[in-house]
N, C-alpha and C positions, 0 to 999 in steps of 0.2 A: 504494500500500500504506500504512494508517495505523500509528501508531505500535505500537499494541496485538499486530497482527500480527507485524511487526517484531521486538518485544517474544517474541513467542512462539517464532517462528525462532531469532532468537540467542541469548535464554537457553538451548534445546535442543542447538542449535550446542555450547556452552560447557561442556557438563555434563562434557567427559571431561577438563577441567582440574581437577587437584587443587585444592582451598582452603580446608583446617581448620587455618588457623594464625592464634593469635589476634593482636591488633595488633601487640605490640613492641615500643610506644612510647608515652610520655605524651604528649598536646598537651590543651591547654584552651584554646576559642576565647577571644579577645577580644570584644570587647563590642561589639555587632553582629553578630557571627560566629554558625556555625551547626555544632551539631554539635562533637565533641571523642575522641579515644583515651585510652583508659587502657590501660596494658600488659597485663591480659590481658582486657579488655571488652570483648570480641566476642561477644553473643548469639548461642548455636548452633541450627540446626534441622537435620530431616536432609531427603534431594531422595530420590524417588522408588525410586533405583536403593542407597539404602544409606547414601549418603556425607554426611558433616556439612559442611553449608557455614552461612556467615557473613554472606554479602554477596550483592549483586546482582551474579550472575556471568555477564558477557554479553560477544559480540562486539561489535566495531567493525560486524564485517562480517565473512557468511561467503564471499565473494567472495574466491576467493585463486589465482594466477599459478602456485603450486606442484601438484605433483603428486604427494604423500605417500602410497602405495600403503595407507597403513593411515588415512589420514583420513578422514571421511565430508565434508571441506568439500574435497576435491583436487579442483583443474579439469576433470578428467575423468568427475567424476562427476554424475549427472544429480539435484543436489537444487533447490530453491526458492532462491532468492538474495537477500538483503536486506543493506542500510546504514543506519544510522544517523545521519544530522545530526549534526555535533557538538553544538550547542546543542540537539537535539532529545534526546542521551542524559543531558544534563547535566540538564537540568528533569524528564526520569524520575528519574533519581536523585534529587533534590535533594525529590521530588512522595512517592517510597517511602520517603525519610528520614523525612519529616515524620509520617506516614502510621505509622509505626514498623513499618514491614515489615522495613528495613534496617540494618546498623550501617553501612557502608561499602560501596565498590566493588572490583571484582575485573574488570580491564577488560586481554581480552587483542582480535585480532583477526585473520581471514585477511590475505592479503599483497594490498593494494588496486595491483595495478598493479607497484609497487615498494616491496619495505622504506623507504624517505624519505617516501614517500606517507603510508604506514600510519601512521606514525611522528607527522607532523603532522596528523593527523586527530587522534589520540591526544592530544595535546598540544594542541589545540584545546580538544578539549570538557573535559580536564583545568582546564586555564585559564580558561573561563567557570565551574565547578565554585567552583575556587576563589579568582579573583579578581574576578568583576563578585557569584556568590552568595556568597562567603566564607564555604564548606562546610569547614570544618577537620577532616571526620572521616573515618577510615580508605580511604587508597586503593592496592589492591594493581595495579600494572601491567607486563602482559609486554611486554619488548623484546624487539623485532623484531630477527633476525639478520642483518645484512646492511646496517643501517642505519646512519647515522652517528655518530661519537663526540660532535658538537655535539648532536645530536636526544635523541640515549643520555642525554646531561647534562642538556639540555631538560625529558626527560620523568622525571629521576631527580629535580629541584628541586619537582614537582607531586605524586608518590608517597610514599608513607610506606615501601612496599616494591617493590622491583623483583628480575622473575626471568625470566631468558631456561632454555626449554626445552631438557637437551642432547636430547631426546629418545630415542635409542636408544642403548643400552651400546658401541658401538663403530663406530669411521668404517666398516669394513666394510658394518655394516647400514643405517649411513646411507645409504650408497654405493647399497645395494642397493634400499634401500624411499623414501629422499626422497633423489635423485640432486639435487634443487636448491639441498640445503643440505649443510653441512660441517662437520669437525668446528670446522676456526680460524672460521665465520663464526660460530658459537654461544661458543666460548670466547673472541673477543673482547670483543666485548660485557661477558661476566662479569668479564673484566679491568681495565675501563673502570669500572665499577661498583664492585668490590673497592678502586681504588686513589681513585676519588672518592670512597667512604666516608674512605677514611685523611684524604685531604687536608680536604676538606670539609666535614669532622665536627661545622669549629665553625658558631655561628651566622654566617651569609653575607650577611645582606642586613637592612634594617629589621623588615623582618614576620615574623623568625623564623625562615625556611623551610631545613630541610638537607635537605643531602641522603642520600637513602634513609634516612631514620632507624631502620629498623625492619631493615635490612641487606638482601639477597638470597637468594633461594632456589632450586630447581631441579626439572625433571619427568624422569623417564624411563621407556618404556612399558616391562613386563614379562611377558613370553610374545609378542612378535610378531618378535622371531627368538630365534636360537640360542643366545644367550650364558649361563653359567652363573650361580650365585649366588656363587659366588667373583667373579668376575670385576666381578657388579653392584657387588659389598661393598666389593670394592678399588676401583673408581672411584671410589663416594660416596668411600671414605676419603681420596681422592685431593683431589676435591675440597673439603673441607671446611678441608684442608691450606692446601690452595695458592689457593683465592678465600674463602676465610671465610664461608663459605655457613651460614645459622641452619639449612638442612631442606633437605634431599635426599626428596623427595615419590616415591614407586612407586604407575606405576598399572598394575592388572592388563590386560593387552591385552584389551577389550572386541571382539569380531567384528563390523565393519559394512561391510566391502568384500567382496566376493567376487574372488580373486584367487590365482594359482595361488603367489604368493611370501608368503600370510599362509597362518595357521591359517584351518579351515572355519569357514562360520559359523555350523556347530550345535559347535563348541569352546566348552566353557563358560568363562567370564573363570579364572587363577588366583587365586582370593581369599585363599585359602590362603598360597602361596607369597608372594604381596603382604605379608599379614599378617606371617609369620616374617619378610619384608626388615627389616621397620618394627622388629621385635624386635631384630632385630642392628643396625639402625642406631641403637637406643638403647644400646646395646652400646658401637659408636664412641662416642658422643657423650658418655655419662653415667659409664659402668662402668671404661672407660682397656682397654677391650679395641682392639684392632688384626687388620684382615682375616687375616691369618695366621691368628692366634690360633683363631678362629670358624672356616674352612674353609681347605682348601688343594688344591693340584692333585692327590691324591689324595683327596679328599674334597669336591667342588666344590658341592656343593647341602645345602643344610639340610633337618635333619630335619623331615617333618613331623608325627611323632608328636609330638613333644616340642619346647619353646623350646630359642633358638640357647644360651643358659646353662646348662639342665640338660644339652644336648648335651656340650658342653665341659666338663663337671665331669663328665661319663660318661666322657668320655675322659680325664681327667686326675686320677683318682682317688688317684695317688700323690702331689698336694698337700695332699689331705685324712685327717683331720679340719681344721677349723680353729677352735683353740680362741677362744669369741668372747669371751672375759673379758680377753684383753690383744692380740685379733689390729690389726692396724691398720688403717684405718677401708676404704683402698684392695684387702684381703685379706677382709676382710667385703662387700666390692661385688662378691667373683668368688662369692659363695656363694651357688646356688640358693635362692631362696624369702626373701633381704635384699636390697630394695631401697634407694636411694638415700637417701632417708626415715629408715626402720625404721633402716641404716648408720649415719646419725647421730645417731638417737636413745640406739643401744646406745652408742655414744661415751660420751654425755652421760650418761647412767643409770649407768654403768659408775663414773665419778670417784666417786661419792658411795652406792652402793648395790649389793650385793651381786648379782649376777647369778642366776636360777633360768629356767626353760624357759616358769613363767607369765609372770613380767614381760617374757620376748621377746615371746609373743605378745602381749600387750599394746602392745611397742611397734612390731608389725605385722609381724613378720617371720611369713615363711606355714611354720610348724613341717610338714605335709607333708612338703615339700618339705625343709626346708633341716633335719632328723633326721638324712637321712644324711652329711653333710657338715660336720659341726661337734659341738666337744665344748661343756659349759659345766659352768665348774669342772672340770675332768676327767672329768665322767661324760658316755656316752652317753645318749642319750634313751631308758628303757625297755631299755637293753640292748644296741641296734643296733649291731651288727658285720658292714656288709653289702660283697660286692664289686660289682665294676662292672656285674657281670651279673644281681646280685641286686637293684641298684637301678634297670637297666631298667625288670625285672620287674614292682618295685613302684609304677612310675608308672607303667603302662600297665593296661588293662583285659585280662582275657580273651580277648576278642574282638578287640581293638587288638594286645594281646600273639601270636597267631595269625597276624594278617594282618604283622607289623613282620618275621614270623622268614621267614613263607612266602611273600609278595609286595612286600618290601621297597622296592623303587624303583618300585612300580606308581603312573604318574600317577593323582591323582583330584579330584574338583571339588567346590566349595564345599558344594554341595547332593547328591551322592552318599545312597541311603538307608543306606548302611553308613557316611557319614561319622563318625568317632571321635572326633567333641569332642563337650564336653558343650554345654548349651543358652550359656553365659556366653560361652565361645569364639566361637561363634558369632555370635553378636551383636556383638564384638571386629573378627572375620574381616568383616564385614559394615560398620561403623563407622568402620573404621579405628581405630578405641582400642587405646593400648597395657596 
């Protein structure tokens, strides 16, 4: 088999790992060197199926020991099989860099035999990359779970970022769909990782090299079992805590097994649901919201008429108004239609300039939206004295409005012809954009 073909397997292989996250990190080669990161200089395109990627996103190999009921690369399954050389994937890379097809690598792989195995393969062709070519540009790579802490470190000194999959929301479904893996062999790893960032932060060696500089990340499929979106929400939070993870990555369960323990495989991916994760996990990370806050055991799934934000100020209507002329800047971040940005701007505009409703929108807050939930200067926008029901109301369409009262928890899919977002959403639901 030549390389081309190869080539075409395992980039196909590869597609249902997440990887729209830009570098992270600075490096500028030295002189001789090839290639360089800038923290966010990642050229994006998008692949076939929706998703914006960055890099050359291939396996090692889709040869793998395991049997993950939901993988198309499990050893039970009857696909084409291919490996890559390690110097054979390093000169493609190094051949697409030049060529400016590439900013970087994105190098995960099935389980060649044994996680140790995979592991120095990985760290092979990593090493010719960047020590015989002295390739100094962006390289993202999956640790293998199972493998060892010396390998873990190994291939953590060659990467800019490292992210072991926990893959499914809970040991349960681990148990249930990849019985070869665990939940302690996946959270080791991330431990291992977590605490050689702390230690190993500074520079380590002559040539510059630390480790993970760009931090770690994480995958978990979403729709291929039970679990709810509480539950999804409370782990990332979990994690982000406790391994200091930069991205908690949701992928919509894609159907490519036929198997009586997955969805059918005329089940269309949830794009939708995927989408709202990403919303609330901007929520954890940017806003100082807390799983609780966003959903709870009565209330386990987000809406998806509406963002996880207007949900939450739909319910929590007796904190609002909130006057935005002296609210503080973390009380301006729980309000509909003021983002992170716009937040700080109102800060800033505020010390020295009288507040009106044009100079908001100006400084990007989406007045839609955020009319009903805020005063400026003491007046309402126009008037508005609306309750929780009234504000529904008015963020919904007719037709939306109809379907939210009369089929409320009815699943439905990205592509639905009565789907209820507008065109902008949609391309969002599809991109992953938040």
């Amino acid at each position: 088999m030549d390389t081309l073909e190869k080539l075409e397997i395992l980039t196909d292989a590869a597609k249902y790992d997440v990887a729209c996250t830009s570098s992270g990190t600075d490096r500028k080669a030295p002189k001789g060197g090839i290639g360089s990161c800038a923290f966010g200089g990642i050229c994006h395109s998008f692949s076939a199926d929706g998703r914006c990627i960055a890099l050359l996103k291939v396996l090692m190999s889709n040869c793998c020991s395991y049997d993950c009921a939901y993988c198309v690369n499990r050893r039970s399954n009857d696909v084409r099989r291919a490996t890559f050389e390690p110097r054979e994937l390093a000169e493609l890379t190094l051949n697409f860099y030049r060529r400016n097809y590439i900013e970087g690598l994105f190098l995960s792989s099935g389980v060649i035999g044994t996680p140790d195995r995979t592991m120095e393969l990985m760290i092979k062709t990593l090493k010719i990359l960047r020590e015989e070519y002295r390739f100094y540009g962006y390289v993202h790579a999956k640790a293998i779970p199972g493998a060892s802490d010396e390998l873990t470190g190994r291939l953590g000194m060659l990467a800019d970022r490292m992210s072991v999959n926990i893959e499914l929301p809970s040991q349960n479904s681990l148990a249930y769909l990849a019985p070869d893996k665990s939940r302690h062999s996946i959270l080791k790893p991330m431990e291992y990782i977590r605490d050689g960032i702390k230690s190993k932060g500074e520079l380590v060696k002559s040539g510059g090299a630390r480790f993970v500089p760009a931090g770690q990340s994480t995958q978990m499929i979403v729709g291929a079992s039970p679990e709810t979106d509480f539950g999804i929400i409370r782990l990332a939070e979990g994690l982000y805590r406790g391994y200091d993870l930069k991205r908690v990555f949701f992928s919509a369960y894609v159907p490519v097994v036929e198997s009586s323990k997955l969805p059918s495989l005329d089940t269309r991916p949830p794009l939708l649901r995927e989408h709202r994760l990403y919303q609330a996990d901007w929520l954890l990370r940017y806003y100082g919201f807390t799983a609780n806050e966003i959903l709870d055991e009565q209330n386990p799934y987000l809406n998806r008429y509406m963002d996880p934000k207007c949900a939450w100020a739909i319910r929590n209507m007796d904190l609002f108004p909130v006057e935005v002329s002296t609210a503080e800047y973390e009380r301006l971040l729980r309000v509909p239609g003021i983002g992170v940005k716009s937040a700080k701007r109102i800060v800033a505009i505020r010390r020295h300039t009288r507040l009106s409703y044009d100079i908001l929108k100006k400084a990007g807050t989406v007045l839609k939206r955020a009319v009903y939930f805020i005063t400026c200067n003491g007046q309402r926008y126009g008037g508005i004295s609306l309750g929780s029901g009234d504000v529904t109301q008015s963020m919904l369409s007719d037709t939306a409005l109809k379907d939210f009262e009369g089929q409320r928890y009815r699943q439905i899919s990205m592509f639905d012809d009565d789907l209820l977002l507008n065109r902008e959403e949609r391309l969002k639901c599809l991109t992953g954009e938040m």
